[in-house]
Phi, psi and omega in degrees: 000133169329322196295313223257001173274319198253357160335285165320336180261301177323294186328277170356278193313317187262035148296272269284299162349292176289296202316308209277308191305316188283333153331288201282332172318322175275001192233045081321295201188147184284346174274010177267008197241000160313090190009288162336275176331313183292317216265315173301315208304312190294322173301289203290316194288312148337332190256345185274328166290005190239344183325287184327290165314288179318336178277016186246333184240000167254150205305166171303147148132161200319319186306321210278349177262246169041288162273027175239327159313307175316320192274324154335304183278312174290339193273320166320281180264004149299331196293354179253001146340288179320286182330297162267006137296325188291316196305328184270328170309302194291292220272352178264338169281334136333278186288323159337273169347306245232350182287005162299296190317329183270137160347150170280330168296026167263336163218055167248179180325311179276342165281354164270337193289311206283322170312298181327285210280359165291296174320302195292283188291012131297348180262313175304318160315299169334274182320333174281303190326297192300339165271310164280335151312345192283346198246005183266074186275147171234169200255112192240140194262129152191148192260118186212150195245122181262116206262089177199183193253125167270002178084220167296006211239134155267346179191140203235108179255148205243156167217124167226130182229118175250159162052038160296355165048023187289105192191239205267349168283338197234134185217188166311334178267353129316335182284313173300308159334266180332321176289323192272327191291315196258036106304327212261303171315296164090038182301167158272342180215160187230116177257132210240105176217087156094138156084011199280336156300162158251123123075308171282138163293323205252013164273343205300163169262341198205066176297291195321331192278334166323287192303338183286301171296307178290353168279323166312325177287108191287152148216176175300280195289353182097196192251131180259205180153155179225155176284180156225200207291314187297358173279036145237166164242159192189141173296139178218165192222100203030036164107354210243117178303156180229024144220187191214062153284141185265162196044175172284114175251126205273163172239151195257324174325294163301347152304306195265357167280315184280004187266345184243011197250342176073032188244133161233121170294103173237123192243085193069017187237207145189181192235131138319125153252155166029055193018055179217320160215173229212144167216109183245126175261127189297141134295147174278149179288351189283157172090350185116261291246118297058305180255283199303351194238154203265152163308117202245064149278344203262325197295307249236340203287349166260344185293166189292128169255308193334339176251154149336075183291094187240139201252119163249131207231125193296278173296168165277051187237169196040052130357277180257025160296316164308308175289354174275345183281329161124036185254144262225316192225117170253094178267131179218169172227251209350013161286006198017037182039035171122272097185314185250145152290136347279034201250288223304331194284298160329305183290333177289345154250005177257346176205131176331309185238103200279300172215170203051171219276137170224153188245074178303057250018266167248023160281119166261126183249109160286138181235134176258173172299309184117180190255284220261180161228166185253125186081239177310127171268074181207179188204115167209145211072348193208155186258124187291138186215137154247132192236125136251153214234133199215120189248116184254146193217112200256030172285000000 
């Protein structure tokens, strides 16, 4: 398995981590080079790197949510940690060549000193923003025109929410958030795409009040949904599976939390709303579904295309197998626009449309950012989101 490939390099980074840290701590002051010091220093940054194991092998129960939160907040800020170690690193192997030419205070004690705490309140800095920021969900609008017959309907408003992640980062006060935001929309339909678990069932902090906020969200037509990859459970190590089952091993729990939750679950099928247009929901490809999901030419090939076809499919792939198919609105999630700088960057080369509108002959496809998040519990670069969609039907 990769994980046990990239074990040794974690291991590597948090040498490289302590060794860089406890360098500039001393060359701040001599009491930092105390035994005593070293030895705490070491101790607590071991219980924040091993934090990530340990919430996988201690029993369920407030300790075991405490440090799997703990490790959330962590994961988060090793990576600018990394980041901006290397960077100060880089830039110092940059100026080498060049230290004759240069001051002599450009490598003297205190200019190491001065590095150190420019890393440190740049990573602190990072790390506060991206945690109050993950949770500053907003409303993002976009306008899209369909040229077929809504029937009686000239125009159809959408509230679309992905990646609700409900588990130990995303709770009830987040949930509402949202509840509150597509209240505000006052939508006709609400599309649910993907992602709605992080995986543990028994991680949610409160399901009735959960299943209580999402029976609040009014729309005309309800709530549609598709599962995404993260609706099973399964153990994760960073993000890295620790068994090596194939398919959707179903939780059963979660079926009957969106059934008493009012969400209607479409796994390859759709439905006629009000005879005036169709919302057909994908299996995800992840998981064996890939293989197991129908294609979609095989989904869409029996339906009216004279009507308004809108798709909720969790990732964003076959795009234009879709538009070929004839589906008219492609609603996707699971990219979290990244979700932390720099992975925004990243995603924007790895799928065509990482987030927000692309047009795809006469399929237009939305990608949303998500509500909630996954792994680091921060948001830096990107935004927590509920999106309207305001559909105009030009037949």
């Amino acid at each position: 398995m990769l994980l046990f490939v990239l074990i040794p390099l974690y291991l590597l980074m948090n040498f490289y981590i302590v060794w860089r840290t406890l360098r500039w701590l001393r060359s701040c002051h001599s009491f930092f080079g105390k035994k005593w010091f070293i030895t705490a220093f070491v101790i607590v940054y071991v219980l924040l790197a091993t934090s990530l194991v340990t919430a996988l092998v201690i029993p369920s129960g407030a300790v075991q949510r405490s440090v799997k939160v703990t490790s959330n907040y962590w994961l988060g800020t090793l990576l600018y940690i990394l980041l901006f170690m290397l960077l100060a690193d880089l830039i110092r192997l940059i100026l080498l060549p060049f230290r004759r030419k240069l001051p002599e205070t450009f490598f003297s004690r205190r200019m190491h000193a001065a590095a150190g705490g420019a890393v440190f309140c740049l990573v602190l800095l990072f790390s506060a923003y991206g945690i109050f920021h993950a949770h500053d969900t907003k409303v993002t609008s976009y306008n899209v025109n369909i040229e077929k017959s809504g029937g009686r309907l000239d125009s159809l408003k959408i509230a679309l929410i992905a990646d609700t992640h409900l588990g130990y980062s995303v709770g009830v006060p987040e949930l509402q958030k949202a509840a509150d935001l597509i209240h505000e929309i006052q939508p006709d339909v609400i599309a649910l795409a993907g992602d709605i678990f992080d995986n543990d069932y028994d991680a949610m902090d409160d399901p009735e009040k959960l299943i209580e906020i999402f029976r609040s969200m009014e729309s005309k037509y309800g709530i549609y949904a598709c599962y995404g990859n993260h609706d099973i459970p399964e153990k994760l190590l960073a993000g890295f599976r620790l068994d090596n089952k194939k398919g959707k091993v179903a939780d059963t729990r979660m079926d009957d939390f969106l059934e008493a939750a009012g969400i209607h679950l479409l796994s390859d099928d759709a439905v006629l709303v009000d005879d005036a247009f169709y919302i057909a929901g994908r299996i995800d490809y992840s998981h064996g579904g890939a293989s197991r999901r129908l294609s979609p030419e095989k989904l869409l090939k029996n339906l009216d295309h004279e009507k308004p076809i809108i798709v909720i499919d969790h990732q964003p792939k076959e795009l234009d197998e879709l538009a070929e198919a004839g589906a008219d609105l492609d609603l996707c999630g699971h990219t979290h626009d990244g979700q932390i700088f720099p992975g925004n960057l990243a995603t924007r080369i790895a799928w065509e449309n990482s987030c927000g509108l692309l047009k795809k002959g006469n399929m237009y496809n939305i990608v949303t950012s998500g509500v909630g998040l996954w792994g680091p519990n921060m948001r830096v670069g990107t935004d927590s989101e509920v999106v309207e969609i305001t559909v105009n039907f030009k037949g």
